[in-house]
C-alpha positions, 0 to 999 in steps of 0.5 A: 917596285916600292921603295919602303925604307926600314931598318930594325934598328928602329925597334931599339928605340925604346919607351918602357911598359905600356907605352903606345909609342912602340916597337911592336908598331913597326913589327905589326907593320912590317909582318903585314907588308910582307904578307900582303899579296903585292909583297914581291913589288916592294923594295925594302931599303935601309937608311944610311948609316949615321957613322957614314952620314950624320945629320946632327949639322942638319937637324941644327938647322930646325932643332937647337944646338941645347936641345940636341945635345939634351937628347944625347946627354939622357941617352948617354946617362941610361935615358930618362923622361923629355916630358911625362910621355916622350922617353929617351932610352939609351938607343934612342938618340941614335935611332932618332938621327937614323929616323932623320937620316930614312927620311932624307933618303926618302926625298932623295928617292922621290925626287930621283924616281918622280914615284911615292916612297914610304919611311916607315921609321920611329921615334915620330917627328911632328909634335917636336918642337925646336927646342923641346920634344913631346907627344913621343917625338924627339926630331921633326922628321918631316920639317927637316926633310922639307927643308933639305929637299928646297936645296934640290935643284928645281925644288922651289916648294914643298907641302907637307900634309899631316894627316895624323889624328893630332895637330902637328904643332911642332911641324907648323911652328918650324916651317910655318914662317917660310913660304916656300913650305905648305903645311895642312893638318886634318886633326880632331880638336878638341885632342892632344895637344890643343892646337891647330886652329882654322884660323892659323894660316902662316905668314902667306896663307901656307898654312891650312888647319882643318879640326875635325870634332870627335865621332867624325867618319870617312865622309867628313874627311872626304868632303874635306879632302876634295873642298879644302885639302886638294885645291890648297895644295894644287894651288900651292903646286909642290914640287914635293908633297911629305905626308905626316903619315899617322893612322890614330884616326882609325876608329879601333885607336885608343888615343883619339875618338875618329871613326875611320877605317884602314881602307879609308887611308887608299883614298886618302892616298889616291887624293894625293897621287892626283896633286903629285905622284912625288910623295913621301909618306913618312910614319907618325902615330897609330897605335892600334896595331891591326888598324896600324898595319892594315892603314900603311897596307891600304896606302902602299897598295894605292901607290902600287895599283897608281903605278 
């Protein structure tokens, strides 16, 4: 069986009309999982509660105190704008601890099983910096996450691969300077938000950013994958590996101009399995909903066919 974690609560983050960012994402996603024909192997799980289990103590230790409690005030007052596109509905608080809470669960799962597991929750996490959102992300899923499982025993290091269209700038400034944590971005730059340069490499050689220029396809991603992505994470040998898991690079998603298809994101996830079977794969961008739902069938699918 396949561990998804979901709860609908995730669709009460809400960020107005025409916003990509939005519930319909996980809608489109959860109707193809439950289409797919390996439907019957995956194990769909809900996220402990934030009223048994809050982690604002834990998202203390990425995120400021101020800035947490400016997220829940905009949520308290009826929501309102972080930045020009990253709302806070009145939910939206809430939801973001939950998100955080899905994918701690997520660690917990690999950790205890040795096999993948996919967080499939939102608002995403990895533009977040931590003392402001921005680029629709309130808290950083996946540097939280990361940080909390070099607490488990016999963790000692963690990489996070971001394979969303945009740089994950608020992941790599939060975790960059503990080299316990590997982080690598394959990005299209120029893009949103302008970082994420080749020559960044943290303060032990644990980062790795790979700008991809627009109109790239599977190829380059491919030669990427197997000259840079794959010898620095073997290299790194994480006891965990969190995937960043945004699908903007389709060639059908309207914020990027990357020219890949969903089938594409089962080879990706192959290269994975080969560094670690203990993966957790964790939601961020993708915003064209066929090529959105289709991407997370391909990875799921891979996972199941590794097993």
């Amino acid at each position: 069986m396949f561990p998804l974690i979901y709860s609908d609560e995730f669709l009460e983050h809400l960020t107005g009309r025409g916003h990509p960012e939005k519930p319909e994402r996980l809608s489109a996603i959860t109707s193809a999982l439950k289409s797919a024909p390996f439907s019957n192997l995956i194990e769909w799980r809900s996220p402990t509660p934030i009223n048994q289990n809050s982690p604002v103590s834990l998202i203390e230790e990425i995120h400021s105190p101020l800035y947490i409690r400016k997220v829940k005030q905009i949520a308290i007052d009826g929501g309102g704008f972080l930045d020009t596109d990253t709302y806070v509905s009145p939910r939206s608080y809430d939801v973001a601890l939950l998100a955080v809470n899905a994918w701690l669960d997520g660690v917990d799962i690999v950790l205890q099983t040795g096999k993948p597991a996919f967080v499939l929750a939102r608002p995403p996490g990895h533009h977040a910096e931590s003392d402001y959102g921005m680029g629709f992300c309130l808290f950083s899923n996946a540097a939280i996450s990361a940080f909390q499982a070099l607490k488990k025993p016999g963790i000692n290091r963690v990489a996070i691969l971001d394979w969303d269209v945009h740089h994950g700038n608020g992941t790599q400034a939060i975790v960059e300077n503990n080299p316990q944590i590997a982080y690598c971005s394959l990005h299209q730059y120029p893009c949103y938000p302008g970082t994420g340069k080749s020559s960044e490499r943290g303060i032990d050689n644990n980062v790795l950013n790979l700008p991809v220029p627009p109109g790239s396809d599977v190829t380059i991603y491919q030669l990427a994958f197997e000259k840079e992505v794959l010898p620095f994470l073997s290299n790194f040998q994480p006891d965990l590996l969190i995937v960043s898991a945004g699908y903007d690079a389709n060639a059908d998603d309207p914020l990027a101009r990357i020219n890949l298809q969903p089938k594409n994101y089962g080879l990706f996830t192959e290269y994975c399995l080969k560094v670690t079977p203990k993966i957790l794969f964790g939601l961020e961008g993708g915003y064209d909903l066929p090529a959105l739902s289709q991407s997370v069938v391909a990875t799921v699918e891979r996972c199941l066919n590794w097993e």
